[in-house]
N, C-alpha and C positions, 0 to 999 in steps of 0.2 A: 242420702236423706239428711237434710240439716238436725244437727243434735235439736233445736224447738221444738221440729216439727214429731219427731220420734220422744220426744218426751211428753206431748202430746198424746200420740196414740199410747204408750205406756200408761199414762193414765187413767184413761179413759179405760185400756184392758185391765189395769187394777181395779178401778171400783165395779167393775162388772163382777170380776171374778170373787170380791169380799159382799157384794150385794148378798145377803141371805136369801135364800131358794134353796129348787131339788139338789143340785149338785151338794153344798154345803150338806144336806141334811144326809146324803146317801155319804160321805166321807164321813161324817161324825158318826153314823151308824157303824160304819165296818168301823172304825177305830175302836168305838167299845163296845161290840161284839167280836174282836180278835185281836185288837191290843196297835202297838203302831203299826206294824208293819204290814197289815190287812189296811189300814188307813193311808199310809203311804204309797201300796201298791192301787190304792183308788184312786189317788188324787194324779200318781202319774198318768194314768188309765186315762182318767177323762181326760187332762191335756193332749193325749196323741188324737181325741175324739176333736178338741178343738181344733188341732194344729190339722187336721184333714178338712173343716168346713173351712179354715182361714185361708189352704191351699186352693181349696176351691174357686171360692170368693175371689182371693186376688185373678187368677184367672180368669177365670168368666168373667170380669170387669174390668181385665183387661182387654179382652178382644172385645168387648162390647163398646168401648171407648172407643178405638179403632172402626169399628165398622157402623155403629149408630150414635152419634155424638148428642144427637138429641134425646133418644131414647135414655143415655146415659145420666143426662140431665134431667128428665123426668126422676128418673130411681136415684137422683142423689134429693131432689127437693121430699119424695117420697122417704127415704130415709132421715131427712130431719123430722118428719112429720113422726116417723113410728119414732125415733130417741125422743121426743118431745114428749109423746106418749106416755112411752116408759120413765124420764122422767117425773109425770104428772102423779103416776101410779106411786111411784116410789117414795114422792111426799106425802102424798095418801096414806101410805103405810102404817100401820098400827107399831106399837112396841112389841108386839108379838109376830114372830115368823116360823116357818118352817123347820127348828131347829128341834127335833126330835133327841131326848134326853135317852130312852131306851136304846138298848144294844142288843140284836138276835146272835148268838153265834157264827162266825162269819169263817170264812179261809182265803186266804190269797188268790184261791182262783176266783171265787164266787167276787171277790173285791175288784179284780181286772175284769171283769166282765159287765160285773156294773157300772166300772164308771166309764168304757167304752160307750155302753148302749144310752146310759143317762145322756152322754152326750151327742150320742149323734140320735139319740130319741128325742130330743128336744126342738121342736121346730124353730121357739123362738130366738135360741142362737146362731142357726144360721139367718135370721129376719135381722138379727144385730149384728151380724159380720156385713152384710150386703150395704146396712145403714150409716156402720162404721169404717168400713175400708175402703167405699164410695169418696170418701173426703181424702184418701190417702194414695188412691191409686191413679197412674198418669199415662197417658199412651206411651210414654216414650221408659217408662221404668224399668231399669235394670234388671236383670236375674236375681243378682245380689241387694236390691233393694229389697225385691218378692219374696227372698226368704226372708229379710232381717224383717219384715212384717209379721209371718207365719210364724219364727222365731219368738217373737216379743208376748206373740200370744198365748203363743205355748208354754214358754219358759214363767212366762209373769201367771199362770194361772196354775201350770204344776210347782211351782215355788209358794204361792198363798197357799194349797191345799197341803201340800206337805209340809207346812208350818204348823198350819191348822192339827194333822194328823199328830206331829211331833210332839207341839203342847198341849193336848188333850189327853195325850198319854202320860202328862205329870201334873194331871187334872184342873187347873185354872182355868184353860182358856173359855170352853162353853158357859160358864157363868159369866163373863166376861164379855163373849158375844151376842149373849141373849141379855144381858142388861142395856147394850149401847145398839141392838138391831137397830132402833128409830133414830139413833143419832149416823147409823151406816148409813140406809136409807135416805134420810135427809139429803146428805152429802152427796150421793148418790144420784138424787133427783136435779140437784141443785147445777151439777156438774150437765146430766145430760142433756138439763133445759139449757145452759150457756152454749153447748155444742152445738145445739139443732139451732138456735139462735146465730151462730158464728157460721155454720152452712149457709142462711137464709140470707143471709149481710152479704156474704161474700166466700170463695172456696177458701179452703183452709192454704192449698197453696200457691196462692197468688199473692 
């Protein structure tokens, strides 16, 4: 995969993974309700929940490449249409999100359990892997392409929440993230309406 095209989707997996929502609010929860390391073991949690819908995803789009070329072309215009969506929403967005200041008492188990289920409870991140890996996936791609995708997703989204986990526990970061939600957001929007727009123009790998 050309370093462009992978800093690309790195992107795009970043501001997904810094968008405020549930996942955000269920990590800031276990963190102070049981300190980092209840936060840490959330934030790796729901990455291996992400890195299973991403495995997915590339898969199933890759044999659908292969055996319906059209169909695959309907589900890529289709997923410019839902990022467009989701960006529309995102600039919508109020300066207020999801970002829950309260902490229940939490334990390490109860933290990896959550942020498995957060993540694979969430319909609408597998609706963004199908919309997002649609532009990145190719009949002919490698093994080693397939994981450095599942890879980036994984890794870029237990690497944000375990920062998040890390700095919460020497208390700044959530005043910090709840002051700038609308300027994340923005950003956010901004980015997914260029991508569904760069879909609709033309594939990203061509």
């Amino acid at each position: 995969m050309p370093l462009s095209l992978w800093l690309s989707l790195a992107t795009v997996c970043a501001m997904g993974a810094i968008s405020p929502g549930p996942s955000l609010a269920m990590v800031l929860r276990h963190t102070l309700g049981g300190g980092r390391a209840p936060g840490v073991v959330a934030g790796l949690s729901h990455a291996l929940g992400v890195g299973f819908y991403a495995l997915l995803t590339v898969w199933g789009l890759g044999a659908l490449i292969v055996r319906q070329p059209m169909l695959f072309q309907v589900i890529s215009w289709g997923g410019a249409a839902y990022l467009a969506w989701l960006g529309i929403r995102a600039l919508r967005a109020g300066r207020a999100g999801p970002l829950e200041t309260a902490g229940a008492p939490t334990t390490r188990r109860q933290a990896a359990r959550d942020g498995v289920l957060v993540a694979l409870g969430n319909p609408k991140l597998i609706l963004f892997f199908i919309a997002l890996l649609s532009q990145f996936v190719t009949p002919d791609m490698s093994l080693t392409a397939q994981v450095l995708i599942v890879l980036t997703a994984m890794l870029i989204d237990a690497g944000w929440y375990v920062l998040v986990a890390l700095g919460l526990s020497h208390s700044r970061v959530l005043p910090w993230l709840q002051a700038r939600a609308h300027w994340i957001n923005r950003a956010t929007g901004v980015l997914l309406l260029a991508l569904a727009a760069r879909v609709v123009s033309g594939p990203l790998l061509a």
